[in-house]
PDB file of the backbone (N, CA, C, O) and the ligand in Angstrom, with CONECT records:
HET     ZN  A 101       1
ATOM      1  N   UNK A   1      -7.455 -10.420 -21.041  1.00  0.00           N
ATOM      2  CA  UNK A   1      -7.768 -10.921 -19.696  1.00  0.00           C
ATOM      3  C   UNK A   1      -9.041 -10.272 -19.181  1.00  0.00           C
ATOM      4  O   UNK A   1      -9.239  -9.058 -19.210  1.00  0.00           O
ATOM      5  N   UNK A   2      -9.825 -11.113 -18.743  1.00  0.00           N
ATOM      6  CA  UNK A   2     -11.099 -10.833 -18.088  1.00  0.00           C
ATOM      7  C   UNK A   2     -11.084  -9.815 -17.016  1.00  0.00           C
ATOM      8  O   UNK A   2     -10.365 -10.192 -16.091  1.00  0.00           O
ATOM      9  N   UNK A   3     -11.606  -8.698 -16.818  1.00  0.00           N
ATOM     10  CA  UNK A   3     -11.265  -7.647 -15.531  1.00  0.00           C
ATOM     11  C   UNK A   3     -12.476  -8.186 -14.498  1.00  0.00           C
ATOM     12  O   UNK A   3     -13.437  -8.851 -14.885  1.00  0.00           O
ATOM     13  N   UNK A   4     -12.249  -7.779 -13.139  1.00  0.00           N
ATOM     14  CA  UNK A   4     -12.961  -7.955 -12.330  1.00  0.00           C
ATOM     15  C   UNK A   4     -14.146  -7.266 -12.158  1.00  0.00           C
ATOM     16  O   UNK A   4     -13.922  -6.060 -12.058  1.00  0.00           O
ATOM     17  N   UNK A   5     -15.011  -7.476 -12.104  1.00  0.00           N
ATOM     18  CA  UNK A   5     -16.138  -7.102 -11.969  1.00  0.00           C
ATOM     19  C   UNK A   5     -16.389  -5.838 -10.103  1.00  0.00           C
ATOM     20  O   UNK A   5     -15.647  -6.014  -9.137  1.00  0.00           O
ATOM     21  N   UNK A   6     -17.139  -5.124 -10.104  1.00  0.00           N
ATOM     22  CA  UNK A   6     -17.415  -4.498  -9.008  1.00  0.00           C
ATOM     23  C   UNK A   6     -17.532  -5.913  -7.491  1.00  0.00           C
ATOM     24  O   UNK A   6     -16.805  -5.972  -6.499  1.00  0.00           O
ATOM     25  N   UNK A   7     -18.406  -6.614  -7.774  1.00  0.00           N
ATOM     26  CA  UNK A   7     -18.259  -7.686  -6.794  1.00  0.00           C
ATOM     27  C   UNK A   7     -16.932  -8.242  -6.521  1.00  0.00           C
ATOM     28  O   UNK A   7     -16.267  -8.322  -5.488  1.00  0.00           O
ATOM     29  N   UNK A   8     -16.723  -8.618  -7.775  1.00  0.00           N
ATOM     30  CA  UNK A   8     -15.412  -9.521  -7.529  1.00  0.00           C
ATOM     31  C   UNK A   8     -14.435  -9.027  -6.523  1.00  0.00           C
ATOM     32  O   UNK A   8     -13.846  -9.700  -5.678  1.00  0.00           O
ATOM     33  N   UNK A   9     -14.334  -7.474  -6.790  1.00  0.00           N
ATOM     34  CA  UNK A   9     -13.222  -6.796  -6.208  1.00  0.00           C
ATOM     35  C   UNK A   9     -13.632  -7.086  -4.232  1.00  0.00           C
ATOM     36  O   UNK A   9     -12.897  -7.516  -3.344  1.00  0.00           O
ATOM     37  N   UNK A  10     -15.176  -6.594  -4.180  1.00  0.00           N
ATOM     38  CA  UNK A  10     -15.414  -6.377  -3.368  1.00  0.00           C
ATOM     39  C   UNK A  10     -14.901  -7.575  -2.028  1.00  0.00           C
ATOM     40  O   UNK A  10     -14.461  -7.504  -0.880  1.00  0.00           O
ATOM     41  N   UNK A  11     -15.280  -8.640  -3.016  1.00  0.00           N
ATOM     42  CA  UNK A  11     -14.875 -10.064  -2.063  1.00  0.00           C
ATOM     43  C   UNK A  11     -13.439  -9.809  -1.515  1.00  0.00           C
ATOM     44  O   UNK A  11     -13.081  -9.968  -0.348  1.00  0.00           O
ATOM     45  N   UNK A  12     -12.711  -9.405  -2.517  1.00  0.00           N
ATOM     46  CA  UNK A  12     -11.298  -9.294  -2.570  1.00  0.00           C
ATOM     47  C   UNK A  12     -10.442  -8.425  -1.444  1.00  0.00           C
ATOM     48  O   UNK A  12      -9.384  -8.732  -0.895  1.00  0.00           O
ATOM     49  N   UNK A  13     -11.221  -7.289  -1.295  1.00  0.00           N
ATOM     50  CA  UNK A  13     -10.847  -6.425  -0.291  1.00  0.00           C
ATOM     51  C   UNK A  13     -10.298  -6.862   0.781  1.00  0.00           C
ATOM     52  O   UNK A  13      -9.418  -6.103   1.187  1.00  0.00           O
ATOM     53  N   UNK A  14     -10.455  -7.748   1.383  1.00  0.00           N
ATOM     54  CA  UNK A  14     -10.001  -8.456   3.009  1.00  0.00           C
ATOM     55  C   UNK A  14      -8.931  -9.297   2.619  1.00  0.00           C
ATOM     56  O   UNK A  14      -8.394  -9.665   3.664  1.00  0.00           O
ATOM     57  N   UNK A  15      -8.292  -9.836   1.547  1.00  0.00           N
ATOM     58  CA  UNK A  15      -7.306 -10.660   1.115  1.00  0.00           C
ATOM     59  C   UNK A  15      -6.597  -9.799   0.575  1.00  0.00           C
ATOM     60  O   UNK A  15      -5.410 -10.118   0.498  1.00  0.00           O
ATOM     61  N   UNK A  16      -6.938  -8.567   0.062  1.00  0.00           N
ATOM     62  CA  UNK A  16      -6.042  -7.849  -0.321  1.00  0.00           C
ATOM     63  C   UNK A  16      -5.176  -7.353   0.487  1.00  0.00           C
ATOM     64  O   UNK A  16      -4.008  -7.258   0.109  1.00  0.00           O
ATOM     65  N   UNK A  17      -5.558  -6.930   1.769  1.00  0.00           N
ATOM     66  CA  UNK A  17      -4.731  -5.553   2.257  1.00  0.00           C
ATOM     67  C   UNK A  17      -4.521  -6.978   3.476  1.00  0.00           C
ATOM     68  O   UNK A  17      -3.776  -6.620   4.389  1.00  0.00           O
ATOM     69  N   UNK A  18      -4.963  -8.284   3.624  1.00  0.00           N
ATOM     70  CA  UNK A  18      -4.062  -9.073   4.128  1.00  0.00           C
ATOM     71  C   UNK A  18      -3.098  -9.689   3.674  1.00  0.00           C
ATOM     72  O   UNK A  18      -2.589 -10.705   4.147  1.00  0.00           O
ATOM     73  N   UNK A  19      -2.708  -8.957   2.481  1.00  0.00           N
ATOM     74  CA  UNK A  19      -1.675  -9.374   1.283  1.00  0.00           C
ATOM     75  C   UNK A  19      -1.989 -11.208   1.032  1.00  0.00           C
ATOM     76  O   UNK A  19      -1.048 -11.990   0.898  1.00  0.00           O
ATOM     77  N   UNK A  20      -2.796 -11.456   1.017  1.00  0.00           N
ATOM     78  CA  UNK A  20      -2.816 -13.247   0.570  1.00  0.00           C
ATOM     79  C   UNK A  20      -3.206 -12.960  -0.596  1.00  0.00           C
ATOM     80  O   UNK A  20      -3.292 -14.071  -1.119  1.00  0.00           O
ATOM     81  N   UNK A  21      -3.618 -11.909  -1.662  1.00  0.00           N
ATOM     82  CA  UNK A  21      -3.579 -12.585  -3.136  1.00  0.00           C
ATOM     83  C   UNK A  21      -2.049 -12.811  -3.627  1.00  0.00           C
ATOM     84  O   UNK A  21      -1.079 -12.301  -3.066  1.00  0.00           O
ATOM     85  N   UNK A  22      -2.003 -13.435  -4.466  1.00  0.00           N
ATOM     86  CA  UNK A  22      -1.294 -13.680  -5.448  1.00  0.00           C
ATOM     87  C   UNK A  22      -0.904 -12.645  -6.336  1.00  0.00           C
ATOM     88  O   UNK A  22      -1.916 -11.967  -6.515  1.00  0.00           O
ATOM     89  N   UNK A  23       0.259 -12.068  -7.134  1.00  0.00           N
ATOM     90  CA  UNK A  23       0.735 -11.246  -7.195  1.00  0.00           C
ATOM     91  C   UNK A  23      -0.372 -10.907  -8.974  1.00  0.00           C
ATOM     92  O   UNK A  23      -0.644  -9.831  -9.508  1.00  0.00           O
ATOM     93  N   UNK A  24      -0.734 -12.348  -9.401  1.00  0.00           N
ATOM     94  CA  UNK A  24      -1.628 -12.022 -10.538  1.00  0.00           C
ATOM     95  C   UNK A  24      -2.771 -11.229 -10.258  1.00  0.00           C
ATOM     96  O   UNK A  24      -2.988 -10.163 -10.835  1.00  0.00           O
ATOM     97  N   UNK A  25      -3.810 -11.919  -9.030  1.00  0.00           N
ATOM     98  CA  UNK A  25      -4.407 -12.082  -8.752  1.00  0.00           C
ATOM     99  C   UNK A  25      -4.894  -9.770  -8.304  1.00  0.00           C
ATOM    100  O   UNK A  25      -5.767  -9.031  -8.761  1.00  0.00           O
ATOM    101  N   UNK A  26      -3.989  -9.579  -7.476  1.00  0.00           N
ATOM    102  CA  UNK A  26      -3.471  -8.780  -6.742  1.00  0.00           C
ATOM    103  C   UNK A  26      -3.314  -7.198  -7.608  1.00  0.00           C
ATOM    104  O   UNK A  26      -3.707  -6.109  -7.188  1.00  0.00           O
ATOM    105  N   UNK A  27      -2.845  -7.389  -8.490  1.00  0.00           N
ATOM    106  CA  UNK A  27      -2.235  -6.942  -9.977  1.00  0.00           C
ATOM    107  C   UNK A  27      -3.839  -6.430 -10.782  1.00  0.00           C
ATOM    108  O   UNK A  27      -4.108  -5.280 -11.128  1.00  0.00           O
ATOM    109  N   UNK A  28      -4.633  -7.518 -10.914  1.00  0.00           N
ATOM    110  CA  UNK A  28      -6.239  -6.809 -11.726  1.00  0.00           C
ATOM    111  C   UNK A  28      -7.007  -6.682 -10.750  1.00  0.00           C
ATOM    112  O   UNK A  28      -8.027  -6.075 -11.076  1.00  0.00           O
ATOM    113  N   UNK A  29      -6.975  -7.036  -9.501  1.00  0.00           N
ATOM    114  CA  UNK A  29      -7.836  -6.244  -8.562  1.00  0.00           C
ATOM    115  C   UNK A  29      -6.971  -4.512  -8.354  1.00  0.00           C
ATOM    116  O   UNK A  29      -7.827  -3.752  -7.901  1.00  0.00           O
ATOM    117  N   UNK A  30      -6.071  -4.010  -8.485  1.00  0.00           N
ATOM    118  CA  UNK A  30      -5.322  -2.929  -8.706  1.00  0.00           C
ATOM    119  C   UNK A  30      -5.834  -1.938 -10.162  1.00  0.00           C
ATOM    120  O   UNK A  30      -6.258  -0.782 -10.157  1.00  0.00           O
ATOM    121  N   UNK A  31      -5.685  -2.564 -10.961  1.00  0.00           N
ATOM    122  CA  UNK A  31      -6.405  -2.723 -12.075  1.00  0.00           C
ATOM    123  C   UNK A  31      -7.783  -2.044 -12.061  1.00  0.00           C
ATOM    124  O   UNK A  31      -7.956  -0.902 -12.486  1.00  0.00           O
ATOM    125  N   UNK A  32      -8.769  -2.831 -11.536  1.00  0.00           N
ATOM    126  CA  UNK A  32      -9.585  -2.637 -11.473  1.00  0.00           C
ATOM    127  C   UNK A  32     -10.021  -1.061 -10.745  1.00  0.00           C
ATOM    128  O   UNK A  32     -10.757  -0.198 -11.225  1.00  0.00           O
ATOM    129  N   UNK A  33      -9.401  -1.054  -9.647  1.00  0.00           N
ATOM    130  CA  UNK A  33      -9.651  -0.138  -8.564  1.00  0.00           C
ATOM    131  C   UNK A  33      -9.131   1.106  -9.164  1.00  0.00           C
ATOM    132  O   UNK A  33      -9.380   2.197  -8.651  1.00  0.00           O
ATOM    133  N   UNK A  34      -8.242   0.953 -10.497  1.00  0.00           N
ATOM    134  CA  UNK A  34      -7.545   2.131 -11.413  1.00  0.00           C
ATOM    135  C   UNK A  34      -8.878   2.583 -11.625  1.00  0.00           C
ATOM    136  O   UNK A  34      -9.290   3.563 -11.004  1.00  0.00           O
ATOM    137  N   UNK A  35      -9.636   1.937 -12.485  1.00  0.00           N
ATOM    138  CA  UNK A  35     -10.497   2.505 -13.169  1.00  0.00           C
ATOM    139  C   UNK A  35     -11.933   2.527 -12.352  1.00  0.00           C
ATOM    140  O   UNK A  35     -12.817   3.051 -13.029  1.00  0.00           O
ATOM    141  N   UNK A  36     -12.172   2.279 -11.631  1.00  0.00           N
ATOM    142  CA  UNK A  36     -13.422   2.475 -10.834  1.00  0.00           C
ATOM    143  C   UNK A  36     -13.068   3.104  -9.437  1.00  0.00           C
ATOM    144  O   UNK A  36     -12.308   2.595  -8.612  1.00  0.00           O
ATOM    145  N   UNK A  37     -13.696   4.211  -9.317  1.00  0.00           N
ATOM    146  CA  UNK A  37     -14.293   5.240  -8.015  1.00  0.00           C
ATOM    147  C   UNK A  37     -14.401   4.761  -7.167  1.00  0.00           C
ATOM    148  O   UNK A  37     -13.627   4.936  -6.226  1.00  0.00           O
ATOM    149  N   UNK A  38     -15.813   3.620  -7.114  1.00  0.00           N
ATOM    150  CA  UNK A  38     -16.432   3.035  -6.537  1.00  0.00           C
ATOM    151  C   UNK A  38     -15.597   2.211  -5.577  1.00  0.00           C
ATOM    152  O   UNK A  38     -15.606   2.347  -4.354  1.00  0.00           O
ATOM    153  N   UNK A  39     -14.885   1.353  -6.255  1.00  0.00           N
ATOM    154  CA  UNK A  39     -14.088   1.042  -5.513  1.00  0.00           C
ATOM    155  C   UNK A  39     -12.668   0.706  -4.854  1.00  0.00           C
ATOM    156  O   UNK A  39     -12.036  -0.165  -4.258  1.00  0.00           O
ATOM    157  N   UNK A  40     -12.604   2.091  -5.410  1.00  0.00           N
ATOM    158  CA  UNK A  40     -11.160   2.655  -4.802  1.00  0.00           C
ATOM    159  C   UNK A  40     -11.744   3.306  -3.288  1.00  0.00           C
ATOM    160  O   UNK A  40     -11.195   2.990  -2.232  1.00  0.00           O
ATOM    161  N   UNK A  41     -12.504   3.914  -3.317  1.00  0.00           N
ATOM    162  CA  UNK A  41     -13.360   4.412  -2.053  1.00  0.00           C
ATOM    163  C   UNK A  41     -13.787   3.452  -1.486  1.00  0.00           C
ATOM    164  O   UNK A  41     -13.776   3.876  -0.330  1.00  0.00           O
ATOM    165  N   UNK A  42     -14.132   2.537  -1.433  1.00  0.00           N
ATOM    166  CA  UNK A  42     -14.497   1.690  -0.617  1.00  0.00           C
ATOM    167  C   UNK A  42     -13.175   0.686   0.189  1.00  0.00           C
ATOM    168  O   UNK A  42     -13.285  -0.024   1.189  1.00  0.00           O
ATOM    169  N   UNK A  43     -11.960   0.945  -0.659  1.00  0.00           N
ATOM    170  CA  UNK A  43     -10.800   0.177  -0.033  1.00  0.00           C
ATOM    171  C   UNK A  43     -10.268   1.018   0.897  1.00  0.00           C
ATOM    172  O   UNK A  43      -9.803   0.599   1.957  1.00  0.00           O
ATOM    173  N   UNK A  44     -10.304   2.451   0.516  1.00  0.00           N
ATOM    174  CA  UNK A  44     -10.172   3.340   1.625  1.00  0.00           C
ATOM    175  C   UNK A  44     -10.810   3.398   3.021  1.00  0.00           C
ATOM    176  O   UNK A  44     -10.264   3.465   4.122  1.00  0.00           O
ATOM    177  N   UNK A  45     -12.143   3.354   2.676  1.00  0.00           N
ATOM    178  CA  UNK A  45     -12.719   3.305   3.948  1.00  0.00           C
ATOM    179  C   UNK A  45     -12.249   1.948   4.562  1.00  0.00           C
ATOM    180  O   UNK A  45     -11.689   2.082   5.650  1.00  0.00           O
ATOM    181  N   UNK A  46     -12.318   1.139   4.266  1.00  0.00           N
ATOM    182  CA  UNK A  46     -12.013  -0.342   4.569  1.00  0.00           C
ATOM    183  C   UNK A  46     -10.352  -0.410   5.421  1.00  0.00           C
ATOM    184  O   UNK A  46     -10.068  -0.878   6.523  1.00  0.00           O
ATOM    185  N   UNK A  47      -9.656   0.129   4.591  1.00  0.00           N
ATOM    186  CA  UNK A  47      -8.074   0.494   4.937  1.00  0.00           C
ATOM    187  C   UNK A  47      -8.538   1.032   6.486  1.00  0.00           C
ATOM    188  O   UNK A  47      -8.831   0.412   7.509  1.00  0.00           O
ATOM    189  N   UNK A  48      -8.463   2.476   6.169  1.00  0.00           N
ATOM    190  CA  UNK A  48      -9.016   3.431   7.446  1.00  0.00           C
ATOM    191  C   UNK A  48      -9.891   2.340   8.915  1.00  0.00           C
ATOM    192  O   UNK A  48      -9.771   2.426  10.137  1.00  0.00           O
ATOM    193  N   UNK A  49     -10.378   1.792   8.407  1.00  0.00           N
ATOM    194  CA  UNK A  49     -11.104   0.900   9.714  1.00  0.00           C
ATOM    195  C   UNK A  49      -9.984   0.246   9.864  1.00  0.00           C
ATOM    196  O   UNK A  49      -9.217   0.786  10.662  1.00  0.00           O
ATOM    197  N   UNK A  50      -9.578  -0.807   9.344  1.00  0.00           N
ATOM    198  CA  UNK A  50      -8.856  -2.066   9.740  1.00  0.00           C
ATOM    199  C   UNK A  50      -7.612  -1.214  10.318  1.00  0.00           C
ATOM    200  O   UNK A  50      -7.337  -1.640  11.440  1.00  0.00           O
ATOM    201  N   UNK A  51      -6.812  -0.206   9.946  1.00  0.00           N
ATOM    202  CA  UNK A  51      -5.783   0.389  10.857  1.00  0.00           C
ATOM    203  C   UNK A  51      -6.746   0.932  12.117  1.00  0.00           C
ATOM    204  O   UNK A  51      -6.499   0.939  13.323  1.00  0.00           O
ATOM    205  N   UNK A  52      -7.376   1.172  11.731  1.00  0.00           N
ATOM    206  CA  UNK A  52      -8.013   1.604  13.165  1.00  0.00           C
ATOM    207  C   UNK A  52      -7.833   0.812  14.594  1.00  0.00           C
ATOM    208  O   UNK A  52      -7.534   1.011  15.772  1.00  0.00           O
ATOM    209  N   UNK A  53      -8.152  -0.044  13.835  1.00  0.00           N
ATOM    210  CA  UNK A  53      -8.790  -1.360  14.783  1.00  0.00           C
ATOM    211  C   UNK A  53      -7.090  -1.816  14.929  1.00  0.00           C
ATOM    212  O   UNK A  53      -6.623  -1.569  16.040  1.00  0.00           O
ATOM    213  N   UNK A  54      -6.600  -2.139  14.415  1.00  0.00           N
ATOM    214  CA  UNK A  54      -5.093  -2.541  14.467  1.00  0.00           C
ATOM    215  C   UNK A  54      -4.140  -1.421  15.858  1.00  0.00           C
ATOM    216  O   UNK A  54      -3.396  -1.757  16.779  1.00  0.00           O
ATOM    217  N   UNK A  55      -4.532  -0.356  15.496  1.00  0.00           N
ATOM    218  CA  UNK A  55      -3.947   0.768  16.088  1.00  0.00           C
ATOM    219  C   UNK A  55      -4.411   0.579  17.552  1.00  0.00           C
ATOM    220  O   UNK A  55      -3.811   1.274  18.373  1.00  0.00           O
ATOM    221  N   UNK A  56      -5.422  -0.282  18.040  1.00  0.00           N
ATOM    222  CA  UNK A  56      -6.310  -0.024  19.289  1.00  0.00           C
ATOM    223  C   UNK A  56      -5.713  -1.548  19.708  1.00  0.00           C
ATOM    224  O   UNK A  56      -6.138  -1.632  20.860  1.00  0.00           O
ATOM    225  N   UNK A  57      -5.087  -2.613  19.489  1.00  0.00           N
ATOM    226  CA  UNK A  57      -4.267  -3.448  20.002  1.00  0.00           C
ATOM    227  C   UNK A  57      -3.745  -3.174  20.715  1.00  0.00           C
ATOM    228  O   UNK A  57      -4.043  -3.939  21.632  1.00  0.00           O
ATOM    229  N   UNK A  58      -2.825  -2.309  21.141  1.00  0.00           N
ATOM    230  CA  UNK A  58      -1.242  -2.319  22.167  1.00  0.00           C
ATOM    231  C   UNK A  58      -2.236  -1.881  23.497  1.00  0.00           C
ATOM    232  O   UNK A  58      -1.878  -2.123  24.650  1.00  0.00           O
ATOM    233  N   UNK A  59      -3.314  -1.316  23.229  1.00  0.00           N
ATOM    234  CA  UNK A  59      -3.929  -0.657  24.472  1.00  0.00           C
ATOM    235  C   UNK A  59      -4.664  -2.220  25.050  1.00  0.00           C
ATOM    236  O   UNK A  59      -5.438  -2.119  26.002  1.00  0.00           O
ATOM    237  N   UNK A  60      -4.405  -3.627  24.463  1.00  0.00           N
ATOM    238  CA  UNK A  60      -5.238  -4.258  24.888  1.00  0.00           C
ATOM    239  C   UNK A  60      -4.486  -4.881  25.699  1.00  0.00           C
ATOM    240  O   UNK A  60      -4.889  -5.423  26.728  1.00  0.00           O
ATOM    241  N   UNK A  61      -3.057  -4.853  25.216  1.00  0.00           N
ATOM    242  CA  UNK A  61      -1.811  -5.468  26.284  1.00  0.00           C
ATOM    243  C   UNK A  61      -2.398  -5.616  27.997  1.00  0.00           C
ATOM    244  O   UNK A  61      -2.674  -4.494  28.420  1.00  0.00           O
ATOM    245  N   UNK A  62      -2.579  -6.442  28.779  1.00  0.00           N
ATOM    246  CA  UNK A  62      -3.089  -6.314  30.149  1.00  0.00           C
ATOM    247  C   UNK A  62      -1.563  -5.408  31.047  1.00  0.00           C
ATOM    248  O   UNK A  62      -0.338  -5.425  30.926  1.00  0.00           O
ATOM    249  N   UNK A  63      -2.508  -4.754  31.866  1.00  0.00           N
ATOM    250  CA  UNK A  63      -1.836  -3.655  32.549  1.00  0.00           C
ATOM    251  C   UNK A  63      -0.950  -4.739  33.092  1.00  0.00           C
ATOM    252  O   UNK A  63       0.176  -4.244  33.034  1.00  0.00           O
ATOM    253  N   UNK A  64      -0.851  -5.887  33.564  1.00  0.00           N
ATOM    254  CA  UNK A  64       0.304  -6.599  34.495  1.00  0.00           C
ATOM    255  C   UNK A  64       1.170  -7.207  33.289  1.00  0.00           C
ATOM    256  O   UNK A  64       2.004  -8.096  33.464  1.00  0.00           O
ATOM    257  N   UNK A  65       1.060  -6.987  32.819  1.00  0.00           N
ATOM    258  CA  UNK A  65       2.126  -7.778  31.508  1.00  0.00           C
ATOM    259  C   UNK A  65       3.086  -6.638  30.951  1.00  0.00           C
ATOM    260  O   UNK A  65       4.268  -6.823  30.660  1.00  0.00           O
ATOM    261  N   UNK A  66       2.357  -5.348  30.838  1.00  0.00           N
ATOM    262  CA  UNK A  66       3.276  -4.116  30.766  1.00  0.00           C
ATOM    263  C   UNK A  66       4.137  -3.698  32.081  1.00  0.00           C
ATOM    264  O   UNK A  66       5.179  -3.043  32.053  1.00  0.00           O
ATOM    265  N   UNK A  67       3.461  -4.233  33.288  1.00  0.00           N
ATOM    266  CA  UNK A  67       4.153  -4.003  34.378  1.00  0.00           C
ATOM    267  C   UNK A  67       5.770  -4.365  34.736  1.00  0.00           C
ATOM    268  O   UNK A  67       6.778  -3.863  35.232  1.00  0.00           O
ATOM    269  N   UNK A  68       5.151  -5.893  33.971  1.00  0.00           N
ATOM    270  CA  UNK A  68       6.367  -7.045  34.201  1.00  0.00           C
ATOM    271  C   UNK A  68       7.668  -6.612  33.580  1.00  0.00           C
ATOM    272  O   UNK A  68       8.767  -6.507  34.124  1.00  0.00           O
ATOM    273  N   UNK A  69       7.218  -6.311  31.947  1.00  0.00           N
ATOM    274  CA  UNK A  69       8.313  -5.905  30.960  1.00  0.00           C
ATOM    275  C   UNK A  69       8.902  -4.645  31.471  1.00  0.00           C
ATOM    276  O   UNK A  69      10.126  -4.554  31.573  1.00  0.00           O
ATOM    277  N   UNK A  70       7.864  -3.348  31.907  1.00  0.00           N
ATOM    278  CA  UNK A  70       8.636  -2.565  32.670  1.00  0.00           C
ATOM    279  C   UNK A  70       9.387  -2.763  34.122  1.00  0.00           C
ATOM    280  O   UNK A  70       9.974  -1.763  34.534  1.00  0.00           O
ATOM    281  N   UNK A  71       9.420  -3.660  34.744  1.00  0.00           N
ATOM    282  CA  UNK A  71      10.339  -3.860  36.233  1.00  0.00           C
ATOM    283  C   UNK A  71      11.079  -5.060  35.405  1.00  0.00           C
ATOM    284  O   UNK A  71      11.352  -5.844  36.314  1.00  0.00           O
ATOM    285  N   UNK A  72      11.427  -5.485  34.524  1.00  0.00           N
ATOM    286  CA  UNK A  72      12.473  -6.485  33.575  1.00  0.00           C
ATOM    287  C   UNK A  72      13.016  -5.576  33.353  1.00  0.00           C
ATOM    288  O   UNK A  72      13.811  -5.380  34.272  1.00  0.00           O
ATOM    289  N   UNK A  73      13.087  -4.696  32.493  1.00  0.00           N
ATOM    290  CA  UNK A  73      13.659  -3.508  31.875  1.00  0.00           C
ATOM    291  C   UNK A  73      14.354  -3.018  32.983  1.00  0.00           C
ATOM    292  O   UNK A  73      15.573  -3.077  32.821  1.00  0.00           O
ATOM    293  N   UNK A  74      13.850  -2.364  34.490  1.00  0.00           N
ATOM    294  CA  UNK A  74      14.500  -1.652  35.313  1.00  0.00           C
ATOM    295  C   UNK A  74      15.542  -2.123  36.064  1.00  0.00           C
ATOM    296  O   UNK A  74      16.584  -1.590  36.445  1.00  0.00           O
ATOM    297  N   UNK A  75      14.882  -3.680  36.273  1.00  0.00           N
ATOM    298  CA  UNK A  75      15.925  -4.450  36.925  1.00  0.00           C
ATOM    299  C   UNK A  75      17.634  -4.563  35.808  1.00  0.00           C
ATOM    300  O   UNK A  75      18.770  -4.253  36.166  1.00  0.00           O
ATOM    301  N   UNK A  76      17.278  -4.985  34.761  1.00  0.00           N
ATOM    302  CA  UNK A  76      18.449  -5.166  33.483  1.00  0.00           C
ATOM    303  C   UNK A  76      18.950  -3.676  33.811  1.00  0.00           C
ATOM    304  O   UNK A  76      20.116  -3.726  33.419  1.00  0.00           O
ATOM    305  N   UNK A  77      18.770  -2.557  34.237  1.00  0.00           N
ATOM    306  CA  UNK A  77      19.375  -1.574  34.047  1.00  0.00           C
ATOM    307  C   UNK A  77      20.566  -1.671  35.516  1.00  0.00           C
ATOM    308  O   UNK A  77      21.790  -1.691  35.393  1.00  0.00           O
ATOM    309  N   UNK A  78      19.785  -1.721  36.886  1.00  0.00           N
ATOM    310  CA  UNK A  78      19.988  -1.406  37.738  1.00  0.00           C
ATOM    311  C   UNK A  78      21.489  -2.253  38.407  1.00  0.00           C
ATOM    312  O   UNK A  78      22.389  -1.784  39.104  1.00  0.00           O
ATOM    313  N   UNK A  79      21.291  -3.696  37.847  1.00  0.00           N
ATOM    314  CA  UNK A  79      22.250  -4.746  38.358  1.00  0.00           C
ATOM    315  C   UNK A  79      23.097  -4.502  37.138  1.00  0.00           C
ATOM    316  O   UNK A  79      24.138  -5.138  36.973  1.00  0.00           O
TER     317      UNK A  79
HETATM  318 ZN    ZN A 101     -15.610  -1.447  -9.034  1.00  0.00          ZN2+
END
């Protein structure tokens, strides 16, 4: 089987860790990243951002929408 090339992988990165490859597919980009530095480090950094950015969501929740769920919550307690 043909291994992926440094590019190939590279494309791959954003389908990867959005889990849409295919488990073949998925499997020699893994493969690949065994045996190359290059870009095993680069999925890292890549990883590291995209949680980043993921992690900075809940703070985007609008302050009146957290309000609501909290006086829902207080009320369900109180009655
Ligand atoms: Zn590579």
């Amino acid at each position: 089987m043909k291994r992926f090339s440094c590019d190939e992988s590279v494309e791959l990165v954003t389908a990867y860790l959005e889990r849409e490859l295919d488990q073949v597919t998925a499997g020699r980009f893994e493969e690949h990243l065994g045996g190359c530095e290059g870009c095993e480090r680069y999925l890292g950094q890549f990883r590291t951002t995209v949680t980043a950015l993921s992690e900075l969501r809940p703070q985007r929740l609008p302050d009146d929408r957290r309000e609501r769920l909290l006086s829902a919550f207080r009320d369900r307690r109180t009655s």
